[in-house]
DRENVEX-834612 format. One record per residue (C-alpha): x, y, z. Coordinates in steps of 0.25 Angstrom, whole numbers, plus 2048, in hexadecimal, padded with zeros to 3 digits. Layout:
BEGIN
XYZ/...
//
This chain:
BEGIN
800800800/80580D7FE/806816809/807824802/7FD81F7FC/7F381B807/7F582980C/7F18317FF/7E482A7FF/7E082D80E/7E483B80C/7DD83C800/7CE833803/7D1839812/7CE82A817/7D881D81A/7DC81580D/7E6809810/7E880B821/7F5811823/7F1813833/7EF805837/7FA807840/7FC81184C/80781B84A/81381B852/82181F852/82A81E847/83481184A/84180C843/83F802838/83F7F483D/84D7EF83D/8537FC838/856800829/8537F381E/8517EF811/8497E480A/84B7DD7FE/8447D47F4/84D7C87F2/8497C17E3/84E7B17E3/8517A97D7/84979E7D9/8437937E4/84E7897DF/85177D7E9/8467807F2/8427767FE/83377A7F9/82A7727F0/81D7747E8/81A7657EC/81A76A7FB/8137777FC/80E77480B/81C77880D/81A78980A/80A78A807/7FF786811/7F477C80F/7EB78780D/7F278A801/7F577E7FA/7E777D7FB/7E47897F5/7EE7887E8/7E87797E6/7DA77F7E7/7DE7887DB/7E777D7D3/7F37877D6/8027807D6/80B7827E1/8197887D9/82478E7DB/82079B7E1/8197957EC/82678F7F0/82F7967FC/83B79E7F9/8487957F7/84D792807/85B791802/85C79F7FD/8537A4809/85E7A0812/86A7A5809/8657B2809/8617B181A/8717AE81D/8737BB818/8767C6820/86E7D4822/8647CB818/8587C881F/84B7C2816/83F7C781A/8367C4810/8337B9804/82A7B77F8/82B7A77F4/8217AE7E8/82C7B67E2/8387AF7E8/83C7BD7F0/8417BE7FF/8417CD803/84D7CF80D/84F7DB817/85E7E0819/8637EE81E/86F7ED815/86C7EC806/8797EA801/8777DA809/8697D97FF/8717DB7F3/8797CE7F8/86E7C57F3/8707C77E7/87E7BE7E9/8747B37EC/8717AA7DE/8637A87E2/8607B77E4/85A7BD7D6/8587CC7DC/8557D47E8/84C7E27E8/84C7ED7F4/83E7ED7F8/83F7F5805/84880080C/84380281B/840810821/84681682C/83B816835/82C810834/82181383E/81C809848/80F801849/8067FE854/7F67F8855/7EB803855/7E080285E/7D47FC859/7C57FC85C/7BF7EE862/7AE7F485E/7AB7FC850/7A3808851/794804853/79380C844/79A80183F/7907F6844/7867F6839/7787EF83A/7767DE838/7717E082B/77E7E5825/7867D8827/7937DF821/7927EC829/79B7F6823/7A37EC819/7937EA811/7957F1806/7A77EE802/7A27DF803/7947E17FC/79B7E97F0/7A27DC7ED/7967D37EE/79E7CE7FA/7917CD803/78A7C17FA/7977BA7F9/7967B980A/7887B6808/78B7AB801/7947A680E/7A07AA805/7A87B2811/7B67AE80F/7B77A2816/7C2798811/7CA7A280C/7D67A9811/7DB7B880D/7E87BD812/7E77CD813/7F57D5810/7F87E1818/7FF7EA81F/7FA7E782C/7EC7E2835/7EA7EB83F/7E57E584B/7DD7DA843/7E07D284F/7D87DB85A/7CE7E1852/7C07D9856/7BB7D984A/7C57D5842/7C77C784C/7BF7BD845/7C87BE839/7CE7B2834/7DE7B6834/7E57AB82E/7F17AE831/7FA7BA831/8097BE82C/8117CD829/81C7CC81E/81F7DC81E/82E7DD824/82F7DE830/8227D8834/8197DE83E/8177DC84D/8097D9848/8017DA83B/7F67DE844/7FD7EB849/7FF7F183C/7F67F7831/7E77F8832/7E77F6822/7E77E6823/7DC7E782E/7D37EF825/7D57E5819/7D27DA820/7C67E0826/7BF7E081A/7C07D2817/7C07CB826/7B77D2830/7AA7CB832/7A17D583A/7947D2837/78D7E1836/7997E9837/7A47E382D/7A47D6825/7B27D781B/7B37CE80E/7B77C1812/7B27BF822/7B77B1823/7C47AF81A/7CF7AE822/7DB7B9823/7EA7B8821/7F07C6827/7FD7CB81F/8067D7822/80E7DA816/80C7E7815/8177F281B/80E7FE821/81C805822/823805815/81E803808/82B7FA800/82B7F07F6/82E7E5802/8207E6804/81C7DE7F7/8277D47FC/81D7D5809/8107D2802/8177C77F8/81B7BE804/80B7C280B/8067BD7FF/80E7B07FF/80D7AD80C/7FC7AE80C/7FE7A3800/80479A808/7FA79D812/7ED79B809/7E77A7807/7DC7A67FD/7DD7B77FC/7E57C17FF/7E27CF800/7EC7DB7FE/7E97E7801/7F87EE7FE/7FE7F07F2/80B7F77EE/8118027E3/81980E7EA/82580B7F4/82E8117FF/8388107F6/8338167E9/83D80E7DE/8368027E3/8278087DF/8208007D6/81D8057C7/80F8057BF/8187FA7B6/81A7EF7C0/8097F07C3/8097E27BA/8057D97C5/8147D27C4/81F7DB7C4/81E7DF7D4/8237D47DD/8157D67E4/80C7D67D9/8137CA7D3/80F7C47E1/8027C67DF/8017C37D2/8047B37D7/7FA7B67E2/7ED7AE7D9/7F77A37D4/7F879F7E2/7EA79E7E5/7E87AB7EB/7DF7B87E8/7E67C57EB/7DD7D17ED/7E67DD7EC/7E37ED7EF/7E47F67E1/7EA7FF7E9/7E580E7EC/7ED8167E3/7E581A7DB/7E48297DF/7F482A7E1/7FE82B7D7/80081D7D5/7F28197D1/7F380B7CE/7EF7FD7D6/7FC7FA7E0/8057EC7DF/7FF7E27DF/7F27E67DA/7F67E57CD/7FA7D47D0/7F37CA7C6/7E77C27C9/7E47C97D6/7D77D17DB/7DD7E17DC/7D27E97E3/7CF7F67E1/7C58027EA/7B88067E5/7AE80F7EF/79F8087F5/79A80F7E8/7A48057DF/7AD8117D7/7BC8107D8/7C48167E3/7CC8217E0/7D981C7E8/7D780F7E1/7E58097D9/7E18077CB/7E77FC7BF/7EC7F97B7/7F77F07B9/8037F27AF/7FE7E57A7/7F07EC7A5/7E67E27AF/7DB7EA7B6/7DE7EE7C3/7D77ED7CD/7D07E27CC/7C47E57D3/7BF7EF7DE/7B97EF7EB/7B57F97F7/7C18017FB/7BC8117FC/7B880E806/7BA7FF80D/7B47FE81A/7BF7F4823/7C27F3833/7D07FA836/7DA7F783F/7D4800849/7C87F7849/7BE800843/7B87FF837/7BB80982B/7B980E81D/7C980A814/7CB80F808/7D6807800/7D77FD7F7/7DB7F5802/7CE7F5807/7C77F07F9/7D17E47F7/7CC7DE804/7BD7DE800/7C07D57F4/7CB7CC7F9/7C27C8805/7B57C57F9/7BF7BD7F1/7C17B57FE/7B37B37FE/7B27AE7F0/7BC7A47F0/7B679E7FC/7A979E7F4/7B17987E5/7BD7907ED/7BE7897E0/7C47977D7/7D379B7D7/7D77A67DA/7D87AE7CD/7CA7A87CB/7C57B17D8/7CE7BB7D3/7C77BB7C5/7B97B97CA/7BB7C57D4/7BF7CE7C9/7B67CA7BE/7AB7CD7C9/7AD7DC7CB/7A27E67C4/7AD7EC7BA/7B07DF7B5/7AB7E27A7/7B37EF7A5/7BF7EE7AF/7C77FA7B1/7D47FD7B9/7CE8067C2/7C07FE7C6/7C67F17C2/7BD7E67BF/7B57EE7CB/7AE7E87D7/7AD7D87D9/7A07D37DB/7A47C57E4/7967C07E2/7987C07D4/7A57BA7D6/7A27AF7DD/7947AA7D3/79E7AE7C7/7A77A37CE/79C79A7D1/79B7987C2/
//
C-alpha cells in the first residue's frame, strides 16, 4: 500500500482510506538491530534436492494435497523447497543472515549490515543473481495496542428484521444474501487474509467466534504480535467473518481464517513482495482455498526500485509473477485494484495486474465507480479490474471495536473473496479458474467490459445457477 498515497485521499475525501492509525503513537526508536540491508538471492536450480514429487506430505499439508487432487493439479518442481545444500553454504557465512525464501521462485532474501559480504555470493556457483531490495532508516516509531470498545453504540444494534444490520446492503449488492440462504456461508473453505496487521482480533468480542486457523508474520523483523499492529487486517477481516446477527454478518460467517502479517507498516521496499511471495506459499501449504490481499505495490522508499507502467504484465514483478502461479495451484486470489486513481500514478498496484485472479475495484451504494479507484489496463492489454464491489464507503469493525464506514479498495476485495468462498462450497467440483471465470463472467458490465467498471458487479447468485449447468 502506498502510504503518500493513503494520506492524499484522507485529506482529499476528508475520511479514512487504507487505516494508517491502527496503532498508538509513541516515541521515535532506533531501528531494530541497527543499520541493515536486504537482499534477493536468485538460485540456479533445485538440483540434488533430498525433496521428492513422490513425497509431498513432506512440505504441503494434507489439506493441500487434497486440494490440488480435487482439481487434477501435478505436484512440480516449484512446490519443492529451496536446495538445503545451498541454504546451509550461504548460512556458514558470515555477516550473511537469511531471513526470507520463496521455493516458487528459488529466491532467499538475506539481511547483512555490510554489503560488500552480499556481493560474496555471487562466488557461490549455484547463485544466479542478487538484487538490493531494502536500506533500513535510522529510526521508526514504536507500536503499541489501542483501547478498544467491549459493547457497539445502541445506534449500531438494528431491529431482528434486518438480519445483516449494517453490512445488508455491501452483501445484497452481490446477491451474496440468496447464496446464505441457500445454506451456502462459507463452510469447508479456508481464506488466508494478508495484511499488515490484526489489531486486537484476539479481544474484540465480537470478533471471538472467528475460526482462526492459524497465524504466521513474515515481514522482517517480526512482530511482538500481529494482534498489536495495524487495524487494516481487522477491518478486512471484518467483512467477511463477523457473525452478528442484527448488527453485522460479513461474507463468509463460517470459512475458516489464516492471519498473515506481510505487510511492513514502516517502510515501503521491495523486500515486501519477497514478504508476500513467502505469505502466499506458506497459506499453500496450508490449504487455503482463498486468499485475500488487500495490498499492493508501485512506488518505493528507494525511488530506483519503483516499479514502471511497462512491467504491469502480470510477470515481470517478482510478486506479480507469484500471483500469476496463484490458480495453477488451486487457489483463488482476490487482490485490491488499488486506489490510485486520483493520484499521479492512476493505475491498479502490483499484483492487481497478475493473470487468472479476481482484482476488485470500489464502486459507491449507488454502483458508479469511485473516483480513487486504480484503473487498467495491464501492459498486455487485459481488462483490469476485473469486477467491483462496495468500497466508497464499506462498513467493517475497526481495531478500536466499533464499527465504521472505510473507503478503499481494501474494503471491496474482501466483500467478494468472502462470496467466492461461498460458491465453492456451493460448486466444490469447479477449479479455481473455473470460479475465477464464473465470477467474472457474472458481473453487470459483462457485455461491454471497460478498464474503468471492469466487467462490473458480480451477481454470485447467478454465478452459482450458471455453475449449476
Amino acid at each position: 500500500m502506498n502510504k503518500q498515497l493513503i494520506l492524499f485521499i484522507i485529506t482529499l475525501l476528508s475520511c479514512p482510506a487504507l487505516a494508517v492509525a491502527g496503532v498508538n503513537s509513541t516515541e521515535m526508536i532506533s531501528y531494530p538491530g541497527g543499520k541493515c540491508y536486504m537482499f534477493r538471492v536468485t538460485l540456479k536450480d533445485k538440483k540434488h534436492s533430498r525433496y521428492s514429487l513422490n513425497a509431498p506430505s513432506e512440505y504441503l499439508s494434507q489439506r493441500a494435497i487434497e486440494r490440488r487432487k480435487r482439481q487434477h493439479i501435478a505436484i512440480d518442481s516449484t512446490d519443492l523447497p529451496i536446495n538445503e545444500t545451498y541454504i546451509e553454504a550461504i548460512q556458514a557465512l558470515k555477516d550473511v543472515r537469511i531471513v526470507g525464501k520463496s521455493k516458487w521462485n528459488n529466491t532467499l532474501l538475506v539481511r547483512c549490515s555490510n554489503v560488500g559480504k552480499v556481493f560474496n555470493l555471487l562466488k557461490l556457483p549455484f547463485v544466479k543473481s542478487v538484487f538490493k531490495v531494502f536500506s533500513s532508516p535510522d529510526s521508526i516509531s514504536g507500536s503499541a495496542r489501542v483501547n478498544f470498545k467491549k459493547e457497539f453504540n445502541r445506534w449500531d444494534t438494528l431491529s431482528e428484521d434486518n438480519r445483516y444490520g449494517v453490512a445488508k446492503d455491501q452483501i445484497a449488492q452481490l446477491n451474496g444474501i440468496r447464496m446464505h440462504a441457500a445454506g451456502y456461508r462459507g463452510k469447508g473453505k479456508m481464506i488466508a487474509v494478508l495484511d499488515a496487521g490484526f489489531m486486537n482480533v484476539d479481544r474484540i468480542p465480537c470478533l471471538q467466534s472467528i475460526r482462526i486457523a492459524g497465524q504466521n508474520d513474515f515481514v522482517v523483523p517480526k512482530a511482538k504480535s500481529i494482534f498489536s499492529e495495524m487495524e487494516h487486517g481487522t477491518m478486512v477481516l471484518s467483512s467477511m467473518a463477523t457473525d452478528l446477527p442484527g448488527v453485522f454478518i460479513g461474507t463468509a460467517p463460517d470459512a475458516s481464517y489464516l492471519l498473515i502479517r506481510c505487510e511492513d507498516r514502516q517502510t515501503e521496499s521491495v523486500a515486501e513482495e519477497d514478504y508476500w511471495a513467502e505469505a502466499v506459499e506458506y497459506a499453500d501449504s496450508m490449504g487455503v482455498d482463498v486468499i485475500n490481499s488487500s495490498l499492493g505495490y508501485h512506488d518505493f522508499d528507494d525511488k530506483s526500485t519503483n516499479h514502471r507502467y511497462a512491467d504491469m504484465d502480470g510477470e515481470s514483478t517478482l510478486i506479480s509473477h507469484t500471483a500469476s502461479m496463484l490458480a495453477g495451484k488451486g487457489i483463488v486470489l482476490v487482490n485490491s485494484a488499488g486506489n490510485d486513481g486520483m493520484g499521479t500514478w492512476k493505475k491498479i498496484n502490483f499484483p492487481a495486474d497478475a493473470k487468472r485472479i479476481i482484482t476488485v475495484g470500489s464502486v459507491t451504494p449507488m454502483g458508479v465507480n469511485a473516483a480513487f479507484c486504480g484503473v487498467g489496463p495491464t501492459q498486455d492489454g487485459r481488462i483490469k479490474p476485473d469486477v467491483m464491489a462496495y468500497g466508497s464507503p464499506t462498513s467493517v469493525i475497526s481495531g478500536r471495536g466499533t464499527i465504521v464506514d472505510e473507503m478503499g479498495t481494501s474494503f471491496s476485495a474482501p466483500l467478494v473473496a468472502g462470496l467466492v468462498a461461498c460458491l465453492w462450497q456451493a460448486l466444490p467440483n469447479k477449479s479455481a479458474s473455473e470460479l475465477i471465470d464464473l465470477v467474472i463472467a457474472s458481473g453487470n458490465n459483462v457485455a461491454t467490459p471497460n478498464n474503468i467498471y471492469g466487467y462490473g458487479v458480480p451477481d454470485f447468485w447467478k454465478a452459482y445457477n450458471a455453475g449449476r449447468k
